[in-house]
N, C-alpha and C positions, 0 to 999 in steps of 0.2 A: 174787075171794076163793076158788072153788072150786078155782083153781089152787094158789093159796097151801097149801090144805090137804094137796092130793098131796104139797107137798113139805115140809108137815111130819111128815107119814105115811113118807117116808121116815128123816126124820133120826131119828125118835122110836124107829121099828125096827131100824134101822142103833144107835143110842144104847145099846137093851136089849140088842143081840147082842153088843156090844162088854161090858157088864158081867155080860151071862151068859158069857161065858169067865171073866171074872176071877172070876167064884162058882164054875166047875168045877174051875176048876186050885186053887184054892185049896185043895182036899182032895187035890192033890198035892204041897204042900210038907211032906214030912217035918222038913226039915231045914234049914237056912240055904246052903249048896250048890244043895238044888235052889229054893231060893228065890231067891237070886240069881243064879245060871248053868244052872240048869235040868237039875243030874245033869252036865251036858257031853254031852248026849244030841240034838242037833239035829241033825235033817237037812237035806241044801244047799241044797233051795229054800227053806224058810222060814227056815234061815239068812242067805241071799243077802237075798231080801226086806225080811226084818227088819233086816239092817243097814244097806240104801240106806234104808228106812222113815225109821228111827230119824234117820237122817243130815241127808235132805234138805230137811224141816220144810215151814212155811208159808212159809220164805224159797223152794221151788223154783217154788209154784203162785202166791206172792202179790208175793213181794217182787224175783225173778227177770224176769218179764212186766213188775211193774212198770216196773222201772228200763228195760228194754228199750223198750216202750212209752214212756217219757218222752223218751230221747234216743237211741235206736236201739242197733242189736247192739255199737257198743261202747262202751256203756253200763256194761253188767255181762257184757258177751260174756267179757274175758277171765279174768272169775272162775271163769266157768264153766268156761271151756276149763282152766283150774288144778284145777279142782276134778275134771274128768276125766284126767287126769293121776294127780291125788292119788290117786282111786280107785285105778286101773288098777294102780297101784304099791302101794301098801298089803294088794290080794288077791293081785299075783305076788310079793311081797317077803316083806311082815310076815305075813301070815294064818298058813301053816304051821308057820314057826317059835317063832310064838309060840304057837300052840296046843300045841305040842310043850315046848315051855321052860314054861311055866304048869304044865305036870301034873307034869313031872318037877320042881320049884321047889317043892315041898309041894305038890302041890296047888292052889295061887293061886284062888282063886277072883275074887279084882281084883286091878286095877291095882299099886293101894297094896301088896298083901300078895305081890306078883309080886318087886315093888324088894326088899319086905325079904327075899323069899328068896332073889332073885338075889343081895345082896350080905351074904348075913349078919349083915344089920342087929338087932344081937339091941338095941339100946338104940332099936329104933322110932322110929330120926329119920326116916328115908325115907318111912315109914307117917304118921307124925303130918304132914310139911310136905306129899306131895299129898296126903292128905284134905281138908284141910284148903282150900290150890287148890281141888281137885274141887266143894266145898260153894258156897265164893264165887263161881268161875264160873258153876254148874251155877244156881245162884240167878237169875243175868241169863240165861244162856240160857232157863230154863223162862219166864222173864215173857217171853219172846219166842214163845213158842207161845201163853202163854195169848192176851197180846197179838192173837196173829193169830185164836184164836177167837174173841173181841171182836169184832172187826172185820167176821169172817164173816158171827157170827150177827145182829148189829147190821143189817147188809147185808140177810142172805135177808129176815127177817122184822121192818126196821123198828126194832127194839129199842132203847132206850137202851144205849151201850156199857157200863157196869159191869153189869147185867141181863143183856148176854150173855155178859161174860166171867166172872158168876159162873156161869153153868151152863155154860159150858166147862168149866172149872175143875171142879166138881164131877164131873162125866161122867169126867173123864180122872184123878180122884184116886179115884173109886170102883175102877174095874177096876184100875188098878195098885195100890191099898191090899188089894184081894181075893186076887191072885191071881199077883203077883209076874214072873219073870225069862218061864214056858212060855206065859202069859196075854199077855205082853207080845209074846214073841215072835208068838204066835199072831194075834193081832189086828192086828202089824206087818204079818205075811205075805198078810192080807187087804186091809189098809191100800194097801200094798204094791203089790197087784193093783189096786184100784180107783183108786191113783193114776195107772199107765201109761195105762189106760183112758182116763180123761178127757183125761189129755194129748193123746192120739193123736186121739181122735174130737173134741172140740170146732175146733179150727182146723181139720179136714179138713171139717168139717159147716160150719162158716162160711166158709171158702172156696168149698163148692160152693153156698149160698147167693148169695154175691155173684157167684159166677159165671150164676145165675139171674137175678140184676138186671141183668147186663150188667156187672158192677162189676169193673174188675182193682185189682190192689193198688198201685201206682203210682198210680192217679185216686183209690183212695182215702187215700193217703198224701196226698195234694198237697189234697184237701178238709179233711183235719185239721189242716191246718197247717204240713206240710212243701214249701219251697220248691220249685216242679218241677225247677229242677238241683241239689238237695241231695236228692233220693230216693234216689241211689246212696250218695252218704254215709251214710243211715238202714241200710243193711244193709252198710256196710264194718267190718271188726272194727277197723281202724285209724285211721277218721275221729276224728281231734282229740285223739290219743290222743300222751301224751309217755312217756316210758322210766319213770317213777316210776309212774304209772300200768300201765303193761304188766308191771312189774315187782310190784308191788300185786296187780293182778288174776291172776298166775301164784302168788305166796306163798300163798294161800288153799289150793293142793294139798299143801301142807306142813302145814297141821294135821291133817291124816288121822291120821297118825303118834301124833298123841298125846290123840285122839278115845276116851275111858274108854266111854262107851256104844256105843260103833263096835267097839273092841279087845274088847271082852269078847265079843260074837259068833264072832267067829274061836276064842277060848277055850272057847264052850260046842260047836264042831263037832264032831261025833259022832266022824269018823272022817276019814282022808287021802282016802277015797272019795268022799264026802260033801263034803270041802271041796273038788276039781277040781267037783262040779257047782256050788258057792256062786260060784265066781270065773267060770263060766261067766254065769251066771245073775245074778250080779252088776256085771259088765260092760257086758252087755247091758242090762242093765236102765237103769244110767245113762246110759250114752250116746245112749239113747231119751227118756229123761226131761228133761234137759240139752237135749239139741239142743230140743225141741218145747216147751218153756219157752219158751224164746227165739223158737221162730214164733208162739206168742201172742202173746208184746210185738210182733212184729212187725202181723201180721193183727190183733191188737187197736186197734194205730193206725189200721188201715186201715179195719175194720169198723164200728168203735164210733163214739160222740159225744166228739171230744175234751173241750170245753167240761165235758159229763157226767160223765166218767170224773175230771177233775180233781176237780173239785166234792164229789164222794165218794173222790175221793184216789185215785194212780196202784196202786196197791198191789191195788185190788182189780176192775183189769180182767178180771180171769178169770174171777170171780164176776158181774160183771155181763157176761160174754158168755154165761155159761151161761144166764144167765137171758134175753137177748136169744134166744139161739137157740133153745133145747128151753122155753121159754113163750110168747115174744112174736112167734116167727116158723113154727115148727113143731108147736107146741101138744101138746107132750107131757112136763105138765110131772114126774109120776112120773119122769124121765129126767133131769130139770135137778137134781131132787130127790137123783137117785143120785150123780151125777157134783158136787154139792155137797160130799155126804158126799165126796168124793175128797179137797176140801179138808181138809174137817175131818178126815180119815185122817192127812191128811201134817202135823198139828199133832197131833195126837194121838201117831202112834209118835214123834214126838218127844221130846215132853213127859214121854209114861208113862218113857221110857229113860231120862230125866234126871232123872228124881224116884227111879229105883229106883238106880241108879250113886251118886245123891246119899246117899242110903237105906245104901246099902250102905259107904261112905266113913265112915259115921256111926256105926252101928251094928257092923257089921263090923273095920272097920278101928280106928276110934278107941274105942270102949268097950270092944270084946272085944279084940283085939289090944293097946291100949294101960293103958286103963285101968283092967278086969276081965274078966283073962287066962283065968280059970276058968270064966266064963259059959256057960249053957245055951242049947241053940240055940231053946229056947222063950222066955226073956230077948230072947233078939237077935233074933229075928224082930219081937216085940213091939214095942222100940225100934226097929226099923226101920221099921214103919208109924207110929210117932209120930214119927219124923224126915219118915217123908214129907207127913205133915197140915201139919207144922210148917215145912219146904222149901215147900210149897206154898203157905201163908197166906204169904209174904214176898215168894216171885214174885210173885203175884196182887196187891200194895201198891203192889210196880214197876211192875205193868203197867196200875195205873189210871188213867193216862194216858191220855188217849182218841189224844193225839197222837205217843205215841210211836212210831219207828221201827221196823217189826220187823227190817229190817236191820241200824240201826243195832244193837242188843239182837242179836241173830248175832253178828256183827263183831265187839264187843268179846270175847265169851266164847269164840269162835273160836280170837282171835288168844292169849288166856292159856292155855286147855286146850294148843293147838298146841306154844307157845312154852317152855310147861311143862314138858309129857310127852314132845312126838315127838324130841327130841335123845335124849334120856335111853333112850325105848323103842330106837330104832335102836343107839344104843353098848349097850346090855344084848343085845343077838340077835346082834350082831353082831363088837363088837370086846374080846376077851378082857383086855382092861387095863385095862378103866374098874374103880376102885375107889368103894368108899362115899365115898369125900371128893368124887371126883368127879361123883359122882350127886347127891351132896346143894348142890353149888355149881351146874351143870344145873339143877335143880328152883329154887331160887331166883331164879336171873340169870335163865331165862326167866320168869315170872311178874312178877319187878319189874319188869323191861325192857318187859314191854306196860303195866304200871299208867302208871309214868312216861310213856313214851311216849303213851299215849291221854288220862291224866287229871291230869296235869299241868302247868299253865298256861307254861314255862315259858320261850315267846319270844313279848315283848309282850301278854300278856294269852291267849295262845292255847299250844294243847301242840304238841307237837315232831310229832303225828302233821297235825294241821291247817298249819303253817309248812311240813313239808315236802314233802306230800303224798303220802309214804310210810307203806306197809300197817304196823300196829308187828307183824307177823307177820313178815314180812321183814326187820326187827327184830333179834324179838324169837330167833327159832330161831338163827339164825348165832352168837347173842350166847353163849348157850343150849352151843350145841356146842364153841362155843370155850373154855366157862369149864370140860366136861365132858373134853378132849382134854389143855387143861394144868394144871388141878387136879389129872387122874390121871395125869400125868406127871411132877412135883414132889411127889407124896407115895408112901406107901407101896404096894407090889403089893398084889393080890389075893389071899388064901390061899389055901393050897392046895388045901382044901377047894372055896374059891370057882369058882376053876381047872379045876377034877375034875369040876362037873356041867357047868359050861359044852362042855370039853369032847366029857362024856357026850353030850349033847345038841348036839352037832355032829357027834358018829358021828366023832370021833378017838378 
């Protein structure tokens, strides 16, 4: 019991730090600008930070290990390797340009209001259909965070699951309803740092453990249940793996592209100085976090109680080795305590980014952009925290499920934000001919193309994404590019107005 209380001593102070930023910054939102992008005043480490933060969720610490730990590195190895890719391309491609095209575009301060000025959308189709997207994905993604603080806090302290995923919930709708786009960032970049942390030290700390019992990881692979000539399989990225699968696990670095809580960080970097240190520090960061995900699943299988770990569900071996190791083996539980909060960091900068993106789609885009154009940005703040209370009670519905997926909850909202926006973002930075016909045919065909594809029954009782065991991301973007390539090639050019900032902002 006296352990227990260290590490509720941490989460409870870790808890108030997180909503004492969101009470500070909040007497820094003048305005709806620096409420949702923060001024555009960020610097590149908490830049960087913040937006692997935001990015990597409870699926890096919970759901990543797990799958790994269930049926080895290629498991979910080749997501990850997509999803490293995705990065990598997203901070050398898109970061710059789009931070560069958002300010000269009006201003942008999102996604939605980016399209309408890239295409001179003065009748707000473009604004109204991704808002619109953004709200309904953004919906299943947040129940996927809360989900995984469910899950967590149910774990550390025993708790009945909706008991803990209301106080997740609460905890991560307090500080983002306080204190907006600088609050978020701010507690990202903390988030951030305590997630590498635990990454890095728990599997180093229980390898040199088993390395004190005499234990290698091969004898403990084979006591969990892995066949002694099927150990090397366990760590091959291409045991049992077919092209639809490889192909699957590679599409995942294709939704980067069209990631509204990811894209709007490169949007609020301060300066081109500022963003060479975010891509530095952003890189690094994941390919740290990514690869050592994957040696938990690994050393998790070896280390732990398979039989246990099932029992309480593959999802949260990493939560139970924290507590194997810094309580039950090295008895320092203040330390299990912190590297807890890791988890809950990486569900939180989540959660907060999808609820204020969501917030902003809402309020921003659709009320004052669309439907009262004249609005005060005391109005629109306003309605922007009653879109988030109201975002928030509806994830929290979804995620009461004690059984549900937090993968599967990723996955779906992945593959529509991805399939949505990243065609659409890339032909707008990129190729001077996409007109509004073809942005607005873009924004549709990918969105429909993942619904159909994932939640439509429609070979033998099952959807087209289960019959063919293809990602509807890889789908759903090809579908996406192809309707944006010849819709704006069978309709009319771009004005010339359109023309003229594009290529201002190309430096012709």
């Amino acid at each position: 019991m006296g352990e227990t209380i260290w590490v509720i001593v941490a989460f409870v102070l870790y808890m108030l730090l997180m909503i004492g930023i969101g009470a500070v910054y909040s007497k820094k939102n003048v305005n709806s600008e620096d409420y949702f992008l923060g001024g555009r005043k960020l610097g590149g480490f908490v830049a960087a930070l913040s937006a692997q933060a935001s990015d990597m969720s409870g699926w890096l610490l919970m759901g990543l290990p797990g799958a790994i730990f269930l049926t080895g590195i290629s498991g979910d190895g080749w997501i990850a390797l997509g999803l490293l890719i995705g990065t990598i391309v997203n901070w050398l491609v898109v970061a710059s340009p789009l931070r560069k095209y958002t300010e000269k575009a009006g201003n942008s301060v999102t996604i939605p209001m980016f399209f309408e000025n890239r295409y001179d959308d003065k009748k707000k189709i473009l604004m109204t259909i991704s808002s619109v997207i953004i709200a309904f994905f953004f919906i299943v993604y947040t129940a996927s965070a809360f989900a995984s603080g469910g899950k967590l806090f149910s774990s550390v302290f025993d708790l009945d699951y909706t008991a803990a995923l209301t106080i997740g919930a609460i905890v991560i709708l307090a500080y983002t309803f306080l204190g907006g786009f600088l609050a978020v960032c701010t507690t990202d970049f903390i988030q951030g740092t305590l997630m590498i942390i635990g990454l890095l030290a728990v599997p180093i700390v229980a390898l040199a453990i088993m390395g004190k019992d005499g234990l290698t990881v091969t004898a403990g692979l084979i006591a969990n249940g892995i066949p002694e000539g099927e150990t090397g399989d366990f760590i091959n990225l291409f045991a049992g793996k077919k092209a639809t699968d490889i192909i699957s696990g590679l599409a995942w670095g294709l939704g980067y592209f069209g990631m509204p809580h990811i894209l709007v960080r490169f949007m609020a970097v301060k300066d081109e100085k500022e963003m060479s240190k975010s891509k530095v520090v952003a890189i690094s960061w994941v390919t740290l976090s990514l690869v050592f995900a994957c040696v938990i699943g690994v050393i998790g299988r070896a280390f732990m109680n398979y039989d246990e770990i099932m029992a309480a569900g593959e999802e949260r071996v990493f939560i139970e080795m924290i507590k194997r190791v810094f309580i039950s083996d090295i008895h320092v539980p203040i330390i299990a305590g912190i590297f807890l909060c890791g988890i809950l960091a990486a569900i939180m900068s989540t959660a907060d980014s999808q609820l204020l993106v969501s917030a902003s789609a809402i309020a921003e885009d659709i009320y004052k952009g669309v439907i009262k154009k004249d609005a005060d940005d005391k109005n629109v703040l306003r309605l922007s925290r009653i879109a988030i209370i109201v975002i928030a009670v509806v994830a929290y519905v979804i995620a009461l499920d004690p059984n549900s997926s937090v993968m599967g909850l990723v996955s779906d909202a992945w593959a529509g934000l991805g399939a949505a926006f990243g065609p659409l973002v890339l032909m707008s930075l990129f190729w001077k001919r996409t007109n509004l016909s073809g942005a607005i045919a873009g924004l549709v065909s990918g969105a429909v193309t993942v619904i159909l594809w994932d939640y439509i029954p429609f070979v033998s009782g099952v959807t087209l994404g289960k019959a063919t065991g293809l990602y509807s991301l890889a789908i759903g973007f090809p579908v996406s590019l192809i309707f944006i390539v010849v819709v704006s090639l069978l309709t009319k050019e771009p004005s010339k107005e359109v023309v003229k900032l594009f290529e201002e902002v190309k430096g012709k």
